[in-house]
N, C-alpha and C positions, 0 to 999 in steps of 0.2 A: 635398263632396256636400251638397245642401238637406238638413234635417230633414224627415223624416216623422212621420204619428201612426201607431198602428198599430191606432186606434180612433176615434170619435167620443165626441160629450160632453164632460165636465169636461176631461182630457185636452190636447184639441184646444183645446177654449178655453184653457186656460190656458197653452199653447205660443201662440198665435197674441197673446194679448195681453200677455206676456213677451218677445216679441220685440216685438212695436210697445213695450213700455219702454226694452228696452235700446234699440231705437235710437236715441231721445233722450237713453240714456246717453251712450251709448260714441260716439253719432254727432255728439251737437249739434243733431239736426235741433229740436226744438221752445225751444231756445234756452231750454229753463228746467233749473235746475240741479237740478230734483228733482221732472222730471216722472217720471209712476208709483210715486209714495210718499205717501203721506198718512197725513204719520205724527203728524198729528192726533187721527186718530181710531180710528190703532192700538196696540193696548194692547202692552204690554210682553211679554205671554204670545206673541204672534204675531209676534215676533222669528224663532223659528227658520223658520214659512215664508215670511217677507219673504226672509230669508236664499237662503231654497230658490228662492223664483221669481226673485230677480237672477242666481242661479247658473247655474239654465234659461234666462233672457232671455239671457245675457252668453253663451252656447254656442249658442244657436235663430239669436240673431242674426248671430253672426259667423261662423255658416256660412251661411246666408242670404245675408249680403255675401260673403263669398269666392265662391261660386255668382256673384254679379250684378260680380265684378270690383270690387268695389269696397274692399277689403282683400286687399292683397298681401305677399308675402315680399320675402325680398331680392331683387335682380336673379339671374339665372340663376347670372352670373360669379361667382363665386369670390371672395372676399374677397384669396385669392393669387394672383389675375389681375392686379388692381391695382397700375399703377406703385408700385415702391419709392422712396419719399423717404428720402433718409441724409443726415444732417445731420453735417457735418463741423465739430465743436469745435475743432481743432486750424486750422483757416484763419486766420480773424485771427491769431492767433500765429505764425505762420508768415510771414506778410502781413510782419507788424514786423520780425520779426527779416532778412528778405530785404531789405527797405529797410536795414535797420542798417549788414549785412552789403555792399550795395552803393554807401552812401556812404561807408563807411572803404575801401573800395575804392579809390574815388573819390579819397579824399583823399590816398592813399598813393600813387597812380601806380600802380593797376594791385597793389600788394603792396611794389615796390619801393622804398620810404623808409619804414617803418614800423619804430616804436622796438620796444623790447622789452613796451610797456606794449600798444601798440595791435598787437601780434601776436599777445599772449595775449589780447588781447580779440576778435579775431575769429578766432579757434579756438574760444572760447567759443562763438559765435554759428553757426559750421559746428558745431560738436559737436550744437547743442540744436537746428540743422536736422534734422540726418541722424537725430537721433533721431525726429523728426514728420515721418520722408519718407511721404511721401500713396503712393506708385506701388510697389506690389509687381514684383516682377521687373525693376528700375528702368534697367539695359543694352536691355532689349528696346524701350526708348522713345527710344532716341536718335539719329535720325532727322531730319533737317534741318538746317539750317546755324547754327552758336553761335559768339558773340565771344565771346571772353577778358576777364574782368573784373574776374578777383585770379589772382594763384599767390604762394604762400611760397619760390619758387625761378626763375631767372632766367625772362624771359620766353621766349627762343627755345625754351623746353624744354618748349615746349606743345605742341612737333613730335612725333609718336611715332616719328621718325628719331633723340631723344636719349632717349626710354625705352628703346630698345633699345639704341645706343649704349654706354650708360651699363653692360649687363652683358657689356659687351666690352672695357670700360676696364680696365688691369691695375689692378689694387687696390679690380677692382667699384664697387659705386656710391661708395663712399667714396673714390675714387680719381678718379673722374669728378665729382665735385661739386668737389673742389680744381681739378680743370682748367677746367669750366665756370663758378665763380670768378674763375679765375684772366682768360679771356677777356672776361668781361663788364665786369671791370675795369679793359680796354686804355682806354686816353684818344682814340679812334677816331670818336665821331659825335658831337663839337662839342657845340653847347650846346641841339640841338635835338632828341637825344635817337635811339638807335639804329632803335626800334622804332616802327612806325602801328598799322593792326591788324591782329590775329591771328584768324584765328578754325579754323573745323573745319566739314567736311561730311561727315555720313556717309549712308548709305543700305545698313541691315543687308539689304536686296534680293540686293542686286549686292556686296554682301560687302567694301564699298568706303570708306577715309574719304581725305578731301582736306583736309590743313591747310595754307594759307596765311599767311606771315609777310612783312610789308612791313619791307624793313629800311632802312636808312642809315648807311652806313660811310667811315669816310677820308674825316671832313673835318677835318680840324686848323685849319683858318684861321676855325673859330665861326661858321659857314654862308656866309664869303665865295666860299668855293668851293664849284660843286656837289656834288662829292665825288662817290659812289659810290652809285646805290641801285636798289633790286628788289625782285621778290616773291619769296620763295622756297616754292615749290611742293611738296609729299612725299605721296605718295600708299602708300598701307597696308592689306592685306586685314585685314578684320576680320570681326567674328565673336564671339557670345554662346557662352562657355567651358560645353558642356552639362554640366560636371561642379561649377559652380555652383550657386546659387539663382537665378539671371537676374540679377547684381549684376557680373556678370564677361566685360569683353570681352578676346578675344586678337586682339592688333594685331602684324601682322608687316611692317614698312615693304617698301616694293616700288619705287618709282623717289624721286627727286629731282632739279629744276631749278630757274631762276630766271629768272620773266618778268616781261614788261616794265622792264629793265633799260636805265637811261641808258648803258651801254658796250657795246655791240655788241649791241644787244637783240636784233634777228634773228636773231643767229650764237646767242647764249644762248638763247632762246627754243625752239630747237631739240636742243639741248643734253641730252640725261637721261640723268641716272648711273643706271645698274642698282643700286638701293642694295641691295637683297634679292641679289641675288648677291654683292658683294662682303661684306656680311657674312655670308653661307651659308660662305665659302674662310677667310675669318677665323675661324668655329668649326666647323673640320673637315667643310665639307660640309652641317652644320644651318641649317634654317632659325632667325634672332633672334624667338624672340615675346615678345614683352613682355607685361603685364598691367595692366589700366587696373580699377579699380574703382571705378563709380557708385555711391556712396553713396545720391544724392540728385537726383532730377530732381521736376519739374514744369512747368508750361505757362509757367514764366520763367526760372527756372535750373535748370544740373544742375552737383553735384559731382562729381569725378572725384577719386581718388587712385590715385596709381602711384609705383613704388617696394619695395623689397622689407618696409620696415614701413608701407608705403601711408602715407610722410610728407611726398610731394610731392602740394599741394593746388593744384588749377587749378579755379577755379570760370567759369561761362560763363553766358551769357544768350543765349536765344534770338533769334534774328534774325526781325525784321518781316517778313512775307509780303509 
């Protein structure tokens, strides 16, 4: 609201030309830094109403401008309208260690030739991920299609056909890791190596994951012979365990087959083991679920561990759109 006077005379003039000072103060307009002062010729005593009329000018004026728009507040909005910016400390660090983590990978085949020096070194480096996982509720992100790109335990066992498996083995998982050993170690796929890629599809939608394993088997003669090879195919309902923190999916395998196979590929192709029913008859009728815990996802890899002391580590990377 403008300033009024509520009289004439002294008053009036002295409101009218305390604001033409201040607004040389507070405005700039006369470009001098001390227009309305002369303090030449004011004595020491006239202090306190110098005081008093900047006080008047500095309030005559700056309603005066607010009136004519020309001194404004903040914008309407809200200061908590305003995008939030979060600055994430933890990225570069994270950034490193996933590099790290993905060339001992690398170096090792995947997990499978690593001494006992570089297995405790990249446990390290998954420990000090899964400590800086970015993604709260980190199962509910898993979603797209991931290669395989370390596990601490054979490769086939990326299938959730051998998570479950495995608590159907007599002598449980300890029992089933001596047999899945014992297999891995048959002298069967030459010198080129059993496994291509592996990866995993889920879509928590459709309640659905599809893991794929390229294998290659029976060739004794060091790749002279074609030997044996395919995809092997397992599909598995799945699903965020709601009696978690969103860290916990329950996978229950449901078919298995093997396509595009060099030996009767069409007859095979067609081919699907009910795998969820024969393991339901194998425990009395129940359905096997098994339990997979994400530790650690983000927009490059996710950890996964399963297992009953969650000690089988299968890490993945996301696959290119």
């Amino acid at each position: 609201m403008r300033a009024t006077a509520t009289g004439e005379g002294e008053e009036t003039k002295n409101g009218e030309t305390a604001a033409s000072h201040a607004q040389g103060w507070i405005g700039g307009g006369s470009g001098n830094d001390n227009a309305g002062v002369d303090d030449s010729t004011s004595p020491a005593s006239d202090a306190p109403d110098v005081a008093h009329d900047f006080t008047a000018a500095v309030q005559a004026a700056t309603e005066d401008a607010a009136t004519k728009g020309t001194v404004d507040s903040f914008p309407s909005s809200s200061p908590s309208s305003f995008p939030t910016i979060t600055i994430d400390r933890d990225a570069e660090e994270r950034s490193t260690l996933t590099r790290k983590l993905l060339s001992l990978a690398a170096v090792t085949s995947r997990g499978q030739q690593t001494g006992r020096t570089q297995a405790s070194e990249i446990e390290d480096v998954l420990i000090e991920l899964e400590f800086l996982n970015p993604t709260d509720e980190p199962a509910k992100f898993v979603d797209g299609e991931w290669t395989l790109a370390y596990t601490n335990v054979e490769l086939f066992r990326s299938s959730p056909f051998f998570w479950a498996l495995q608590k159907l083995a007599p002598g449980g998982e300890e029992g089933a890791n001596a047999v899945f050993k014992f297999t891995a170690g048959l002298p069967v796929a030459g010198t080129a190596g059993p496994f291509g890629q592996i990866s995993q599809t889920f879509s928590l939608e459709t309640q659905e994951l599809v893991s794929e394993v390229e294998m290659k088997l029976f060739d004794p003669f060091f790749a002279v012979a074609n030997g044996m090879h395919g995809c092997v195919v397992s599909t598995a309902n799945v699903k965020v365990c709601p009696e978690s923190d969103g860290d916990v999916l329950l996978v229950t395998p449901r078919t298995t087959r093997v396509r595009n196979s060099n030996l009767a590929g069409s007859l095979l192709d067609q081919l699907v083991v009910p795998t969820q029913d024969l393991m339901s008859a194998s425990n009395g009728g129940t359905a096997v679920e098994a339990r997979a815990t994400v530790t650690y996802v983000d927009a490059q890899i996710r950890i996964t561990r399963v297992g009953e002391n969650a000690d089988q580590v299968f890490v993945y990377t996301r696959a290119s759109n």
